[in-house]
C-alpha positions as CSV (number, residue, x, y, z in Angstrom):
1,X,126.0,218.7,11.9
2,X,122.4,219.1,13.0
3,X,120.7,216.7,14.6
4,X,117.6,215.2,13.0
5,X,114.4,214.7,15.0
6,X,113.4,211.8,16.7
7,X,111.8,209.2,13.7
8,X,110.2,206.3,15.9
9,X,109.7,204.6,12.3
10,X,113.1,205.0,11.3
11,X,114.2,203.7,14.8
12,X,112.4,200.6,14.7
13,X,113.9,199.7,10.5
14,X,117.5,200.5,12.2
15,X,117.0,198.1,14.7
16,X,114.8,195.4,13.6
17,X,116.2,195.6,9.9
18,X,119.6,196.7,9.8
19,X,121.6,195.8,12.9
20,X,119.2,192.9,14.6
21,X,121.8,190.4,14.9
22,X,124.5,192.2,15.2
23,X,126.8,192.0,18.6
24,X,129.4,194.7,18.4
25,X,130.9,197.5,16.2
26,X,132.1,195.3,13.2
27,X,129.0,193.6,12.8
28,X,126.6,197.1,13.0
29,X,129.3,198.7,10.5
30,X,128.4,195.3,8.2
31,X,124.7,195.5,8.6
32,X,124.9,199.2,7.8
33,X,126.9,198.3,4.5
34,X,124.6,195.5,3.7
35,X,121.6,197.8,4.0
36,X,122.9,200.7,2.0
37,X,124.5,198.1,-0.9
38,X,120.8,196.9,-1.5
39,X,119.0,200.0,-0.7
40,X,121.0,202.4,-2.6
41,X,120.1,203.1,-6.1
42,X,123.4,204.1,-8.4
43,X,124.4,206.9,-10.1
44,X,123.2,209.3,-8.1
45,X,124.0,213.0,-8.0
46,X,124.7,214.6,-4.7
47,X,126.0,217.9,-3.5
48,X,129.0,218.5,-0.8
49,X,127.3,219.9,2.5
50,X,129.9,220.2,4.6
51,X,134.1,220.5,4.6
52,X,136.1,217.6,5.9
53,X,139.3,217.7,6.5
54,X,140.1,213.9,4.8
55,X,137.8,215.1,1.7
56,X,138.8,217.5,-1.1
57,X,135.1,218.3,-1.9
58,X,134.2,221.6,-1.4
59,X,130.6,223.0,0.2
60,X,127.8,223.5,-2.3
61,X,129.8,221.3,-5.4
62,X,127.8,218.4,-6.9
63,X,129.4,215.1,-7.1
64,X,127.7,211.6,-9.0
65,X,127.6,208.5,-6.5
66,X,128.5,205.4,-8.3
67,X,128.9,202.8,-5.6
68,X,129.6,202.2,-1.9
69,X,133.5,202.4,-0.9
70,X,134.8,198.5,-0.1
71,X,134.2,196.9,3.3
72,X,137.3,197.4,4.9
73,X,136.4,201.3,4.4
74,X,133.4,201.3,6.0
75,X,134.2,199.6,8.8
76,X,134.4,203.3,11.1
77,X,132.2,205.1,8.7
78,X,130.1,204.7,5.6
79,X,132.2,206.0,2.2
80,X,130.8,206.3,-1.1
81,X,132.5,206.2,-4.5
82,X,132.1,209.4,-6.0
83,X,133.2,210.7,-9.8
84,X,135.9,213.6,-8.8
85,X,138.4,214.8,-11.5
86,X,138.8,212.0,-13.7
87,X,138.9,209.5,-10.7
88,X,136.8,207.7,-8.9
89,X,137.1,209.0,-4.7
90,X,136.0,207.7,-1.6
91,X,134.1,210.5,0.4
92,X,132.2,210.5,3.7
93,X,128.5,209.4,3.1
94,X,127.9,212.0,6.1
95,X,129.5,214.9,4.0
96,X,127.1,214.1,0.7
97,X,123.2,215.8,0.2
98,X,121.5,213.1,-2.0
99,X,119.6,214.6,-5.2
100,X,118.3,211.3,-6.1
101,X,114.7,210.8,-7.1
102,X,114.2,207.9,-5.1
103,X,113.6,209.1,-1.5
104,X,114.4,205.7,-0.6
105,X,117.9,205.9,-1.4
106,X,118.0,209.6,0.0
């Protein structure tokens, strides 16, 4: 995955917003979810850019977010609920383009 460029801004809300108090990996991965469960705005549609071997979405197919995956999911990685063949699936965050017209959420 490409690597974004340096956001100073965005720096300072991940660390003075997001993960302020927290002390090690479980805590970040909770202030992460926390974040994204009040930030997000739901349904949202969003299109697959990139394979993953744990996903069954292919590149360039559009998907519509309905939620964040539980806690216990997220704990490594952020997951989000998607709609996918009469189901609801947990996909990688990371594999998802958002198409929302909130650029907060995006």
């Amino acid at each position: 995955m490409k690597r974004l460029p340096e956001q100073p801004d965005r720096e300072n809300r991940i660390a003075f917003e997001i993960v302020v108090d927290a002390y090690d990996q479980a805590e970040r991965a909770m202030g992460w979810y926390c974040y994204l469960q009040d930030q997000m705005q739901v349904p949202l549609k969003a299109t697959c850019r990139s394979a993953r071997s744990t996903s069954p979405l292919e590149v360039g197919v559009e998907v519509e977010v309905v939620g964040l995956a539980s806690e216990d999911d997220c704990m490594s990685e952020i997951f989000v609920l998607v709609r996918y063949a009469k189901s609801r699936l947990a996909v990688p965050l990371e594999q998802l383009a958002c198409h929302a017209p909130d650029e907060q959420t995006c």
